[in-house]
N, CA, C and O of each residue as an XYZ file, in Angstrom:
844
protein
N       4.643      0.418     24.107
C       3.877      1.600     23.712
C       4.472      2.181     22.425
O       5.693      2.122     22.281
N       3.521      2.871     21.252
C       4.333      3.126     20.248
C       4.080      4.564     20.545
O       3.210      5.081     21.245
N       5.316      5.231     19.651
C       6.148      6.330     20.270
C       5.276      6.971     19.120
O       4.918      6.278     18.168
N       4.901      8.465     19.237
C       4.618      9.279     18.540
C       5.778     10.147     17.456
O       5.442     10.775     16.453
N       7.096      9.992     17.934
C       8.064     10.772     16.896
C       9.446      9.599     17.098
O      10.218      9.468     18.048
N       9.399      9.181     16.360
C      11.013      8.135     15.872
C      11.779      9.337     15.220
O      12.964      9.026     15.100
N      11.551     10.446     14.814
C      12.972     10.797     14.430
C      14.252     10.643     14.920
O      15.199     10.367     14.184
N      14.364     10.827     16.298
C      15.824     10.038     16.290
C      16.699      9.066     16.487
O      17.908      9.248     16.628
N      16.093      7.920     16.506
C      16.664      6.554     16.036
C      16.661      6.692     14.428
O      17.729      6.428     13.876
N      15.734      7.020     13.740
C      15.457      7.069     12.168
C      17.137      7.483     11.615
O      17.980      8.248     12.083
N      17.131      6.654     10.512
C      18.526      6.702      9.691
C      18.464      7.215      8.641
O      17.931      6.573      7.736
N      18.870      8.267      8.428
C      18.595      9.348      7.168
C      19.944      9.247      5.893
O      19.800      9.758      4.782
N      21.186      8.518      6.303
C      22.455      8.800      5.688
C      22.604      6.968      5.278
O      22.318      5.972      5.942
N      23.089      7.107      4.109
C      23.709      5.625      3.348
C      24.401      5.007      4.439
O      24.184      3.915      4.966
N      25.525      6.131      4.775
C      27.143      6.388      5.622
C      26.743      5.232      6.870
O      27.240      4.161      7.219
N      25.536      6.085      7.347
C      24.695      5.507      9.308
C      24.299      4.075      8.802
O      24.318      3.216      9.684
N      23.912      3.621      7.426
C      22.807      2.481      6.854
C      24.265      1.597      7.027
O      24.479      1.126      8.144
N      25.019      1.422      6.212
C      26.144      0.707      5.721
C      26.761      0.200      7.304
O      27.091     -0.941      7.629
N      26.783      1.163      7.944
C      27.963      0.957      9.523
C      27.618     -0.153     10.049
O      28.352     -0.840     10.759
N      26.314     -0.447      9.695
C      25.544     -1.270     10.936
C      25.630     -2.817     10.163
O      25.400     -3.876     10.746
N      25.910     -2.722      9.109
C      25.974     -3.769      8.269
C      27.409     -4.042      8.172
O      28.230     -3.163      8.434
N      27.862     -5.614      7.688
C      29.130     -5.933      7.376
C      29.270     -5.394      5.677
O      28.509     -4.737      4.967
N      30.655     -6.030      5.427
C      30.900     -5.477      4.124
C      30.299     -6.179      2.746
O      30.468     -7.390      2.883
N      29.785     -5.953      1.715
C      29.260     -6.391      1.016
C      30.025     -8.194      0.517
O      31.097     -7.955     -0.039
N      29.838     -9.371      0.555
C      30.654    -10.363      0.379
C      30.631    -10.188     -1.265
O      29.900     -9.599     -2.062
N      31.868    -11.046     -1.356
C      32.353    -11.438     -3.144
C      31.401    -11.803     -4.215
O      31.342    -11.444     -5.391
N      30.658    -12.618     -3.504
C      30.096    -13.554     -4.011
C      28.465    -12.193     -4.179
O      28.104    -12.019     -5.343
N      27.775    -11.501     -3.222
C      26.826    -10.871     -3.491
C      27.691     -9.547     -4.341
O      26.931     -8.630     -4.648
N      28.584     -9.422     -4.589
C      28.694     -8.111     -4.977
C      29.167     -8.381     -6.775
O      29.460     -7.548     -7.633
N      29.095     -9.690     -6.840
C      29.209    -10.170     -8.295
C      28.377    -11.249     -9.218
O      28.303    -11.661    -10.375
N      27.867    -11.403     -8.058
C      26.280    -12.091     -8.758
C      25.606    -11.740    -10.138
O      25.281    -12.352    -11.155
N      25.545    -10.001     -9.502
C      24.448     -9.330    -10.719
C      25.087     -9.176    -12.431
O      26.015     -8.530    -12.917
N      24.306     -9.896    -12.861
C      24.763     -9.808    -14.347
C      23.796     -8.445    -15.477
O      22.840     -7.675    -15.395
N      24.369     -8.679    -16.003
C      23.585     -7.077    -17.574
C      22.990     -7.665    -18.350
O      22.503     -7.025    -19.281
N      22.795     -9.065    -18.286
C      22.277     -9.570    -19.329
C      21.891    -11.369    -19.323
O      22.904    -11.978    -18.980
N      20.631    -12.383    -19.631
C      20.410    -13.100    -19.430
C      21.665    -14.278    -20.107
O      22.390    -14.200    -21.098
N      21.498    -15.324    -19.068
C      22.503    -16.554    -19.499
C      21.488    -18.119    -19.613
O      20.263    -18.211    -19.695
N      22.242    -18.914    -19.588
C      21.395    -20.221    -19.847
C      20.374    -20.540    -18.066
O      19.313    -21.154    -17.952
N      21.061    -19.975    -17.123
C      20.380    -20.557    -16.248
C      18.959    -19.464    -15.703
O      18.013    -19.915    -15.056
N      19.089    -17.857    -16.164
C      18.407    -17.286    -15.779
C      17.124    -17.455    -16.481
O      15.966    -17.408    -16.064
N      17.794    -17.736    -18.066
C      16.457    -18.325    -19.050
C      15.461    -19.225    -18.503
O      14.269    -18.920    -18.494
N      15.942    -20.417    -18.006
C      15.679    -21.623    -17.335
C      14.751    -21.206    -16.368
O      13.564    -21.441    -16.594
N      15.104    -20.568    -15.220
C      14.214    -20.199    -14.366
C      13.188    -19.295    -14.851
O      12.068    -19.603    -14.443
N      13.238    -18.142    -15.693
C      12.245    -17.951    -16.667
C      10.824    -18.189    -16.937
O       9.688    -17.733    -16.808
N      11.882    -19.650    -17.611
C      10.544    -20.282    -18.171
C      10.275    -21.220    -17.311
O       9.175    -21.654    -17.652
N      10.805    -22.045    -15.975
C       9.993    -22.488    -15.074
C       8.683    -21.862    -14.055
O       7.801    -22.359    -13.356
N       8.994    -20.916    -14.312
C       8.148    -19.365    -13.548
C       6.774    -19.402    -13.956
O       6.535    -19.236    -15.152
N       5.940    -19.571    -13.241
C       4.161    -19.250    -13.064
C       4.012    -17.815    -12.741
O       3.055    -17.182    -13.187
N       4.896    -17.278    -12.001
C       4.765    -16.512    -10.984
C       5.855    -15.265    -10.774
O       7.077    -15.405    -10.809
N       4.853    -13.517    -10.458
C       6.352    -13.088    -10.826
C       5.656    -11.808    -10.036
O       4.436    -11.972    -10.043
N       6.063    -10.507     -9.313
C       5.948     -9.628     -8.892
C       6.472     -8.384     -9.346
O       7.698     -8.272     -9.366
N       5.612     -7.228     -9.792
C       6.639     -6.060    -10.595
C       6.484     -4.798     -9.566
O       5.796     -4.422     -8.617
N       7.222     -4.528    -10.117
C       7.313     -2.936     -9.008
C       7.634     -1.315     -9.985
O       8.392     -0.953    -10.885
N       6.867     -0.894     -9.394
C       6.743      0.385    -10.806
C       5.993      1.528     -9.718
O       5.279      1.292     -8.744
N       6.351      2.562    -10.163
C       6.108      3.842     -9.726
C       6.419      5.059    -10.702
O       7.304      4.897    -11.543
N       5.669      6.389    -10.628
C       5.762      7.298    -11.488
C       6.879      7.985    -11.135
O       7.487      7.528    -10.167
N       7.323      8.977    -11.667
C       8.148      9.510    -11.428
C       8.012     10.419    -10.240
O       9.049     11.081    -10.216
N       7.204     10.784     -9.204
C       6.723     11.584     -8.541
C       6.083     10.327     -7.037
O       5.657     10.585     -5.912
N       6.289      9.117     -7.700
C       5.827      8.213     -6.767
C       4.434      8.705     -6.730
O       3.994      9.744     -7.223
N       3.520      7.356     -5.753
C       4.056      6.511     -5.242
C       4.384      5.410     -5.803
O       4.153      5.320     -7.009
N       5.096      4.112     -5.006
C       5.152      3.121     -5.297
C       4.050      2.165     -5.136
O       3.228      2.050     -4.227
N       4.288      1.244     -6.657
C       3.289      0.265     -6.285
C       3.948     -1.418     -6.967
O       4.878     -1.511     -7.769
N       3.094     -2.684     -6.324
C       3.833     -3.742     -7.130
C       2.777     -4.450     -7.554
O       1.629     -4.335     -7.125
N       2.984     -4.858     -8.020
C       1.529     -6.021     -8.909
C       1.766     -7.222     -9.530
O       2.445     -7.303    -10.553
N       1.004     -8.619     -8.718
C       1.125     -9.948     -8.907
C       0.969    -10.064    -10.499
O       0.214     -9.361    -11.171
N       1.750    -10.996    -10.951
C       1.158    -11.589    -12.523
C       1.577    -13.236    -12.893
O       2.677    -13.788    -12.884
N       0.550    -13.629    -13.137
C       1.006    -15.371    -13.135
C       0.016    -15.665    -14.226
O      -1.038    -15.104    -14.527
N       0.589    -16.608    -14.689
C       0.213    -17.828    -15.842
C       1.018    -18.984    -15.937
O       1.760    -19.367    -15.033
N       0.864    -19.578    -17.105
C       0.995    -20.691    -16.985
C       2.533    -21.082    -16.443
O       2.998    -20.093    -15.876
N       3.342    -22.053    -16.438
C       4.764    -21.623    -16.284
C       5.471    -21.389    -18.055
O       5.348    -21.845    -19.192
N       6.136    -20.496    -17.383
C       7.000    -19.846    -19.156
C       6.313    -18.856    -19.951
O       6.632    -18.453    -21.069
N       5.099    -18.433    -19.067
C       4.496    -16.989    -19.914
C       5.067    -15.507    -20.636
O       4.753    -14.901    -21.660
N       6.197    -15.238    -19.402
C       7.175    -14.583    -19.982
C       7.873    -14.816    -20.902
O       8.587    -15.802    -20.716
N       8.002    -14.266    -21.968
C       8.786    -14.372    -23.526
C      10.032    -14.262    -23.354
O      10.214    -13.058    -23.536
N      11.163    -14.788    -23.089
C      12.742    -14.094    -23.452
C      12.545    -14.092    -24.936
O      12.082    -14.978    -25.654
N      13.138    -12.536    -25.335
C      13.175    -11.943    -26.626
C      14.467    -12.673    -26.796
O      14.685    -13.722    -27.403
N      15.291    -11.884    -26.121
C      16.904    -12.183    -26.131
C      17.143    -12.003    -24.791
O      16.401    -11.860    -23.819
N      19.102    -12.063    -25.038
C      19.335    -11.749    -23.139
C      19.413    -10.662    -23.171
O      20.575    -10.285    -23.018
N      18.393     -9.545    -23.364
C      18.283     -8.221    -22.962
C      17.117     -7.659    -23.288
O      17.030     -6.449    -23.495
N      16.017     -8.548    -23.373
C      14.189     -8.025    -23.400
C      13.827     -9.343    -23.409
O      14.279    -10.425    -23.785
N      12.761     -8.849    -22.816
C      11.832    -10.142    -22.073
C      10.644     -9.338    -22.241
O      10.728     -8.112    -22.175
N       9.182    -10.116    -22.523
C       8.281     -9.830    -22.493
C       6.775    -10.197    -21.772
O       6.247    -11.290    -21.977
N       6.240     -9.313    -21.034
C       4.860     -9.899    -19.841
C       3.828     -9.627    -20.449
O       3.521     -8.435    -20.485
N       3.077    -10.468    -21.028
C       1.831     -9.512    -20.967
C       0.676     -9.689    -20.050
O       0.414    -10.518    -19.178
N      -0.194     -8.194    -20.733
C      -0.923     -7.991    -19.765
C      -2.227     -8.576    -19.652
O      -3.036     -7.870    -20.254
N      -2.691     -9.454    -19.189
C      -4.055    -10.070    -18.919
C      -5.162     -9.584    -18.816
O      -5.118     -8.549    -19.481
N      -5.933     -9.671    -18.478
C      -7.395     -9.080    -18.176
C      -7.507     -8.656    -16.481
O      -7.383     -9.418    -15.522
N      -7.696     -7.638    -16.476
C      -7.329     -7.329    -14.743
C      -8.445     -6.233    -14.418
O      -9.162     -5.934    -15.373
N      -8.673     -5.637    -13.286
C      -9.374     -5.008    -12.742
C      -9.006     -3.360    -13.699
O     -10.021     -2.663    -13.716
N      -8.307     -2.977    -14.125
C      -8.486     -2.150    -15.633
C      -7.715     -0.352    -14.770
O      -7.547      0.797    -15.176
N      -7.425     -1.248    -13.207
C      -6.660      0.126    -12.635
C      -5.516      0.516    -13.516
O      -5.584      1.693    -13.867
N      -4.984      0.175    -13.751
C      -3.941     -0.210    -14.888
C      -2.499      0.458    -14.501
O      -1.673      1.023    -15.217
N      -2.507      0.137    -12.879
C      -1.432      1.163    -12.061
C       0.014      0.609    -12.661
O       1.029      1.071    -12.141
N       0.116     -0.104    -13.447
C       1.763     -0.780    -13.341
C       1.803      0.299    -14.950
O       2.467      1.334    -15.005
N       1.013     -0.196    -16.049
C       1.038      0.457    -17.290
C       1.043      1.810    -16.991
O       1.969      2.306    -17.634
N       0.210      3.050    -16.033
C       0.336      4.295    -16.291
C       1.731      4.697    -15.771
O       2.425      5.523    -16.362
N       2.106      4.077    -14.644
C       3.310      4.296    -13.791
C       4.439      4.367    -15.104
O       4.784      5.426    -15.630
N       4.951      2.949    -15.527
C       5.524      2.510    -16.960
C       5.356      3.933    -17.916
O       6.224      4.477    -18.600
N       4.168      4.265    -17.746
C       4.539      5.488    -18.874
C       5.396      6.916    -18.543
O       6.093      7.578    -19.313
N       5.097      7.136    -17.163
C       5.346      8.047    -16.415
C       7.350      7.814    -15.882
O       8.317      8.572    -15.941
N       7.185      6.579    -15.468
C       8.911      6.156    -15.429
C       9.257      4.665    -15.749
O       8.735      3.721    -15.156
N       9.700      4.607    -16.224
C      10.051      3.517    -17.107
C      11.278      2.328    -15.917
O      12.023      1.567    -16.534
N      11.324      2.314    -14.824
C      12.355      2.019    -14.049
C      11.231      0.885    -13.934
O      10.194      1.231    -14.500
N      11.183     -0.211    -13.425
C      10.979     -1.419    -12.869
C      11.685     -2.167    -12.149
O      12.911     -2.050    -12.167
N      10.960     -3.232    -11.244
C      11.870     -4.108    -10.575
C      10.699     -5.499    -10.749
O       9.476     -5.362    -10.760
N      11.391     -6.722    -10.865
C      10.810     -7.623    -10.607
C      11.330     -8.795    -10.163
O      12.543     -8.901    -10.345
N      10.712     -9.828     -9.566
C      10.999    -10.678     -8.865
C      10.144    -12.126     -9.523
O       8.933    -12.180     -9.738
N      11.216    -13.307     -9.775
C      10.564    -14.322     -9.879
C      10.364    -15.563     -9.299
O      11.453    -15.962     -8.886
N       9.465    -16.375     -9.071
C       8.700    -17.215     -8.257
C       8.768    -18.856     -8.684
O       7.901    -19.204     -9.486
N       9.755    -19.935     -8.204
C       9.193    -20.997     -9.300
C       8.557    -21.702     -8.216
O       9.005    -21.259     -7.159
N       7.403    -22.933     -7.958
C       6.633    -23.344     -7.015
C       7.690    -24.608     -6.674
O       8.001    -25.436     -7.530
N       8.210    -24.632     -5.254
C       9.122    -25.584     -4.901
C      10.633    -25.141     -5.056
O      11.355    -26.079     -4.721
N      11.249    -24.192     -5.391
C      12.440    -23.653     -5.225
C      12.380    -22.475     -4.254
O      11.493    -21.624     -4.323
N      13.415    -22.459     -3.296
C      13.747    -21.365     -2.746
C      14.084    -20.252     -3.566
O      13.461    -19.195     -3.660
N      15.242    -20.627     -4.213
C      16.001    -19.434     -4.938
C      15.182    -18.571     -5.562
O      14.244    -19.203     -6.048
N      15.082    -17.143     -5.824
C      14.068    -16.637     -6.577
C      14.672    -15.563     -7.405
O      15.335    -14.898     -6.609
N      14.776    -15.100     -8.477
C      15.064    -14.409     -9.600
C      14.819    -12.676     -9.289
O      14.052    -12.109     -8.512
N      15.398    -12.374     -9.846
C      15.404    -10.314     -9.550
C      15.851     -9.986    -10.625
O      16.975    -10.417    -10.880
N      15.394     -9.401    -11.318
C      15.247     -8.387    -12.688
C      14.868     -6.805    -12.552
O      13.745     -6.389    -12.267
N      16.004     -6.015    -12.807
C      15.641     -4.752    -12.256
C      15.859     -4.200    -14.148
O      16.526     -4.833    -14.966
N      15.262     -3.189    -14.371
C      15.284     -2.865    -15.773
C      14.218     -1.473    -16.112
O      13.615     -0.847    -15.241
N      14.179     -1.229    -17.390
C      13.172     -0.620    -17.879
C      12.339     -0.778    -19.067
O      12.692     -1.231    -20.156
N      11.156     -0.334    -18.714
C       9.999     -0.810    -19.513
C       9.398      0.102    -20.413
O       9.612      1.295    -20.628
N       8.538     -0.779    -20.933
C       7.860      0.239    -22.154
C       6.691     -0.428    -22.686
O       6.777     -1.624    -22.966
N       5.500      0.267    -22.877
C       4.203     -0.519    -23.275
C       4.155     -0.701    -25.012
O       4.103      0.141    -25.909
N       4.199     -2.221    -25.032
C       4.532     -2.790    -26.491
C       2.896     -2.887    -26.629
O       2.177     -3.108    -25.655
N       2.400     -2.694    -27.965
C       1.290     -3.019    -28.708
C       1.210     -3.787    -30.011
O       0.285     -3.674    -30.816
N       2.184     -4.520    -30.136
C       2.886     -4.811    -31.378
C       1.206     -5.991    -31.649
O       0.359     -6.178    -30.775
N       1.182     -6.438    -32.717
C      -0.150     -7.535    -32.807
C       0.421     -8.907    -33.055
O      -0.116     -9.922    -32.610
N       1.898     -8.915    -34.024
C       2.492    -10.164    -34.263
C       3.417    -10.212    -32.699
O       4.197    -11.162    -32.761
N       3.485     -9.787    -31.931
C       4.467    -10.209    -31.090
C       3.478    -10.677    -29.797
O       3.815    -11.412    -28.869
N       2.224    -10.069    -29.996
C       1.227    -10.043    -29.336
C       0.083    -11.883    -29.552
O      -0.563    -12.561    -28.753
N       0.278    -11.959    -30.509
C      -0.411    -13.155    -30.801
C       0.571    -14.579    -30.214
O      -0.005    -15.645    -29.997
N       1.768    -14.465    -30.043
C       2.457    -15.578    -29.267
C       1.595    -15.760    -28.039
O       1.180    -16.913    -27.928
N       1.293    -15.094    -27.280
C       0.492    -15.212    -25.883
C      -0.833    -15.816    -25.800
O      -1.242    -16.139    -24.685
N      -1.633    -16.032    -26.936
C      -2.828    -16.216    -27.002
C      -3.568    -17.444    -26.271
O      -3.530    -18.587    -26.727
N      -4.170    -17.130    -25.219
C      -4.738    -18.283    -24.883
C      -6.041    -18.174    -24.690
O      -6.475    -17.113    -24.243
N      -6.978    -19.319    -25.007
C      -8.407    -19.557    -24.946
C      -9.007    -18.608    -26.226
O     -10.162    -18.187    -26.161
N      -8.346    -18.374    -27.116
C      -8.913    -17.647    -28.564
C      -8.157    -15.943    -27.681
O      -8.410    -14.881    -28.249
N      -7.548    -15.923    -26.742
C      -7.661    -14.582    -26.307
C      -6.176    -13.798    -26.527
O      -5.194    -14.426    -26.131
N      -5.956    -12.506    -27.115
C      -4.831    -12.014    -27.300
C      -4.633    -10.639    -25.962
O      -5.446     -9.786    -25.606
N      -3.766    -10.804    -25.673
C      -3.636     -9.539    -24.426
C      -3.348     -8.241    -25.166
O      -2.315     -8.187    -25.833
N      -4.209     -7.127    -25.110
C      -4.014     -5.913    -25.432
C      -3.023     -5.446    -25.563
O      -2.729     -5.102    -26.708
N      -1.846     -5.167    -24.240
C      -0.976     -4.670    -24.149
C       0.300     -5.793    -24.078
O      -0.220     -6.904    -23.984
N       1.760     -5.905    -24.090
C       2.694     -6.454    -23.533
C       3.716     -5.596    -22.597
O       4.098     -4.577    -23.175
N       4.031     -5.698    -21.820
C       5.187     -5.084    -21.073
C       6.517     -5.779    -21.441
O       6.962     -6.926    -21.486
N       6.940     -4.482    -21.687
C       8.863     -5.007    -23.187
C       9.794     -4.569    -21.939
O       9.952     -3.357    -21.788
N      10.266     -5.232    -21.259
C      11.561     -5.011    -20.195
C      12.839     -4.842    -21.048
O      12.874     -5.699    -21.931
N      13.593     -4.247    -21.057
C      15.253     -3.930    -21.227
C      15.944     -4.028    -19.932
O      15.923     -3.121    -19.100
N      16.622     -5.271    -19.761
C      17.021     -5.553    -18.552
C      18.247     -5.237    -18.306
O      19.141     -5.815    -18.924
N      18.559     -4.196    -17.297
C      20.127     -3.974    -16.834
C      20.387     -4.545    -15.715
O      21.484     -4.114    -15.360
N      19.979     -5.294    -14.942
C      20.568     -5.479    -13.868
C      19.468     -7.603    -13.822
O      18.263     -7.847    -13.889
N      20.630     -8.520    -13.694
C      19.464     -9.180    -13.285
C      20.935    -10.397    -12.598
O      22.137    -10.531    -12.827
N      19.695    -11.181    -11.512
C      20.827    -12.102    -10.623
C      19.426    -12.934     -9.564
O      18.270    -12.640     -9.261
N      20.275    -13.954     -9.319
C      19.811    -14.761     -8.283
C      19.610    -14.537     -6.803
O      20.642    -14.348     -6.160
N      18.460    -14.524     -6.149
C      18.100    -14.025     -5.206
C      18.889    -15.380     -4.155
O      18.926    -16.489     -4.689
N      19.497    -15.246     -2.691
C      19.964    -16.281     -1.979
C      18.336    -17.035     -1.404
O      17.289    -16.439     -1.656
N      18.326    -18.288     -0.681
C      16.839    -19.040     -0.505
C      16.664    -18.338      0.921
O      15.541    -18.600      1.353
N      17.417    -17.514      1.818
C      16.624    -17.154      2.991
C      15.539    -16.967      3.504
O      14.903    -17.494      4.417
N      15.307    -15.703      2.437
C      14.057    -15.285      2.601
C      12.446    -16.478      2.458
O      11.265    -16.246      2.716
N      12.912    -17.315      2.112
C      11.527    -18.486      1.558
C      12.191    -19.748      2.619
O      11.430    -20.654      2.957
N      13.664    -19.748      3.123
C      13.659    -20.885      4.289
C      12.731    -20.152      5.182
O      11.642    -20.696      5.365
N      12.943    -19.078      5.741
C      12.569    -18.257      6.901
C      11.096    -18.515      7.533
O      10.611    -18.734      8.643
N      10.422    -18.278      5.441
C       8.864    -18.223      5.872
C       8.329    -19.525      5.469
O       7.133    -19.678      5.221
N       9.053    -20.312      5.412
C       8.762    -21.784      4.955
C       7.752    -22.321      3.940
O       7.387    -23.495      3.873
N       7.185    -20.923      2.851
C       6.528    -20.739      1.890
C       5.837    -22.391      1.534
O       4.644    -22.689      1.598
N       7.030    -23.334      1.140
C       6.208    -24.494      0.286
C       6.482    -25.730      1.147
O       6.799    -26.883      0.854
N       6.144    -24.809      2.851
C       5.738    -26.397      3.584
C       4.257    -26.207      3.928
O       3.627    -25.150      3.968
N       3.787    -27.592      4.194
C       2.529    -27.945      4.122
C       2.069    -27.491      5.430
O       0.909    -27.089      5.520
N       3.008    -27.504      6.698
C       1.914    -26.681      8.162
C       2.332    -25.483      7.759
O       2.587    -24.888      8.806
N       2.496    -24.960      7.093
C       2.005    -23.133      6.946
C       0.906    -23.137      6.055
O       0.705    -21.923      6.022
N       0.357    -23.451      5.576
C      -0.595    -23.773      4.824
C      -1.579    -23.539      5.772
O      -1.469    -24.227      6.787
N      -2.884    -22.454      5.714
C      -3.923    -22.211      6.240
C      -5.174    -22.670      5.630
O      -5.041    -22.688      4.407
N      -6.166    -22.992      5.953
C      -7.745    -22.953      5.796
C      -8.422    -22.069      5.299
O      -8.771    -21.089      5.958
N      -8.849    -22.302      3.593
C      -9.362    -21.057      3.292
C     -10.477    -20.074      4.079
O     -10.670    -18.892      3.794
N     -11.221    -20.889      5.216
C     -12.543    -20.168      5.749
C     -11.428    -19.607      7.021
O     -12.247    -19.075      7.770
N     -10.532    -19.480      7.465
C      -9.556    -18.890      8.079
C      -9.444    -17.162      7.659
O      -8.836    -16.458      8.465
N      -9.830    -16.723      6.833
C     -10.222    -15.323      6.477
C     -11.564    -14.790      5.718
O     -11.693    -15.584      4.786
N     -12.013    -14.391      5.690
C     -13.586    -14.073      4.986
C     -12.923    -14.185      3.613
O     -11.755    -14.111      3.229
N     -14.520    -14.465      2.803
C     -13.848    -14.640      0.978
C     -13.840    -12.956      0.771
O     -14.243    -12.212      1.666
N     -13.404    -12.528     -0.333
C     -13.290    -11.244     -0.683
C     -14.521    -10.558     -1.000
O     -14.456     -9.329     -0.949
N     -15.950    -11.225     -1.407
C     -16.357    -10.515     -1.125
C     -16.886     -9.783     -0.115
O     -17.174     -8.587     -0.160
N     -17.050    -10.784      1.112
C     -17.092    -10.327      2.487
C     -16.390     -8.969      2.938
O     -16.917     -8.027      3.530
N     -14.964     -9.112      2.478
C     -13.974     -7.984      2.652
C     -14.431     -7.195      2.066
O     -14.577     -6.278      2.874
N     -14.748     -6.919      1.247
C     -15.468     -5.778     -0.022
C     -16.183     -5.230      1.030
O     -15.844     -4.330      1.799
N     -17.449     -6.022      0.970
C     -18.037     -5.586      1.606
C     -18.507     -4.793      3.027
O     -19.384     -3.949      3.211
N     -17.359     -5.554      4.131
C     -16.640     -4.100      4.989
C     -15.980     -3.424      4.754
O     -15.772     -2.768      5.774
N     -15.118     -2.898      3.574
C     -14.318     -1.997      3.330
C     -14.873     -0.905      2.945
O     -14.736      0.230      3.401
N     -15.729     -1.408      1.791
C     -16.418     -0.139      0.885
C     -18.240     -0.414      0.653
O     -18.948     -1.354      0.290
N     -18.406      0.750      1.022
C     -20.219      0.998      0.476
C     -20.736      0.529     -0.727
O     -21.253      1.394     -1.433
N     -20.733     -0.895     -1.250
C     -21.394     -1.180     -2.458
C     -22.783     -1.672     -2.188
O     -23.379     -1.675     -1.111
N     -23.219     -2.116     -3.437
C     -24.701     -1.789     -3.501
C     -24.866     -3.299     -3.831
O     -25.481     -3.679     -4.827
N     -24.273     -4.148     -2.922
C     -24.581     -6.059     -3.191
C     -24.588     -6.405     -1.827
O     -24.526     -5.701     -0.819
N     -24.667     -7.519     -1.971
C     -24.599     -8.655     -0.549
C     -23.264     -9.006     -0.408
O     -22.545     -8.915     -1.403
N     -22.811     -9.380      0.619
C     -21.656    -10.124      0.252
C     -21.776    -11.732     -0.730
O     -21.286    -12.225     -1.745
N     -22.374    -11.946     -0.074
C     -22.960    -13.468     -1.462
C     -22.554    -12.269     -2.819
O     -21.368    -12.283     -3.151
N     -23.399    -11.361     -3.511
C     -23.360    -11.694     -4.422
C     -21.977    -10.677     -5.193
O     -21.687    -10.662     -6.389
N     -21.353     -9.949     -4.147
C     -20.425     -9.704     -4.493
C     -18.952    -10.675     -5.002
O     -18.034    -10.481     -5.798
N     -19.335    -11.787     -4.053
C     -18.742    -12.876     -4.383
C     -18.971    -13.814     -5.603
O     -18.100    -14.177     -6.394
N     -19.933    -14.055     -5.617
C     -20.474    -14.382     -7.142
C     -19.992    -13.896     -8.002
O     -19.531    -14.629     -8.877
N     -19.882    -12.401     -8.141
C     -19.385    -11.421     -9.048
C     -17.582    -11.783     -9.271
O     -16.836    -11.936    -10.238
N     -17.477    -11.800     -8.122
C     -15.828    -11.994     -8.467
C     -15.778    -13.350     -8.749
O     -14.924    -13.236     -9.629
N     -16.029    -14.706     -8.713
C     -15.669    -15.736     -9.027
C     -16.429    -15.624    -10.592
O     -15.724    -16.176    -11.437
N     -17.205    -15.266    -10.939
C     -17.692    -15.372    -12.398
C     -16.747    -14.763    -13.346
O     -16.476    -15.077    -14.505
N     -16.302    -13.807    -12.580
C     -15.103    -12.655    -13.846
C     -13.766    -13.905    -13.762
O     -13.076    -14.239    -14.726
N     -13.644    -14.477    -12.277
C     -12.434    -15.556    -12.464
C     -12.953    -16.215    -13.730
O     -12.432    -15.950    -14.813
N     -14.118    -17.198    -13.607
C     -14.284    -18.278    -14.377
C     -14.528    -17.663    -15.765
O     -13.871    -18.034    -16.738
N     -15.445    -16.755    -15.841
C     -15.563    -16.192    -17.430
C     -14.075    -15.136    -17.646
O     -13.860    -15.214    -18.856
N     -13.252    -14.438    -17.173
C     -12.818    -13.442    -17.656
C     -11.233    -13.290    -17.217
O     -10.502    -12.325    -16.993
N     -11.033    -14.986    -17.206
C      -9.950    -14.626    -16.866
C      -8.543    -14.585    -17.512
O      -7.501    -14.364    -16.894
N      -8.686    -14.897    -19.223
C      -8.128    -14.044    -20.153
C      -8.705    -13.131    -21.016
O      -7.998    -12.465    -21.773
């Protein structure tokens, strides 16, 4: 049965958080580096795939998928790196957040490695046009770039991706195993389509709009 008030199991103090845990090991408590090296580059640019995390100063929090090709991310140097921003649904929650607090976190993804990358830093919305034209794909230049200044970055251990066994083949589901999105749309929110053609709608913006 779920309980109507957890306040007191709930852990409010670092002091109560830490007790329950062992002591930080050698090896995690010196991992994190200030600045990129030959191997963080590497993974980098093996990377399709990457997750950011951004919130205003007032919260809330939010994180937002971004993938391309592998090596989309720019290393400037080992201390800016650059994302840009694609063509997206135009909420533009990671950029207003970014303006509001500049703190980020991100996480990177290579397809077939456990290990996964963590970049914690701060950001800033670049508009530059020559730094902007490196990205160009299909005649298309991305409006904005996201300019990271990275203070904190290190190698994530493979647990978390043994655990969920991410890149084995029986976890692997059946796409008709969940309704397509526009289906979902379409029970979520009152629009004025079918599900057919809400779906239509979203696979056309994939195929036409997706730089």
């Amino acid at each position: 049965m779920i309980r109507d008030d957890y306040s007191d199991p709930l852990i409010t103090e670092e002091e109560d958080l830490r007790a329950k845990y062992g002591k930080v090991s050698e090896l995690a408590a010196k991992k994190c580096l200030s600045q990129l090296d030959m191997h963080t580059r590497k993974f980098i640019k093996l990377s399709p795939f990457l997750c950011i995390s951004s919130s205003r100063s007032t919260g809330p929090a939010d994180i937002s998928p971004r993938g391309d090709a592998p090596g989309f991310v720019a290393v400037i140097d080992d201390k800016h790196i650059v994302i840009p921003d694609r063509t997206g649904n135009n909420r533009l929650d990671t950029a207003s957040n970014i303006l509001s607090n500049p703190h980020i976190g991100l996480i990177f993804i290579v397809p077939g490695l456990n290990e996964t990358l963590r970049i914690n830093g701060r950001a800033r919305i670049c508009a530059d046009a020559d730094l902007l034209t490196r990205f160009e794909v299909r005649g298309k230049v991305p409006k904005i770039g996201i300019l990271v200044e990275i203070d904190e970055v290190m190698f994530q251990c493979a647990k978390a991706l043994v655990r969920s066994h991410l890149w084995h083949e029986d976890y692997k589901v059946d796409r008709d195993v969940m309704p397509t999105l526009g289906e979902i749309l379409k029970d979520q929110i009152k629009i004025d389509k079918t599900a057919e053609e809400a779906e239509r709608a979203i696979q056309e913006s994939i195929n036409k709009r997706l730089y």
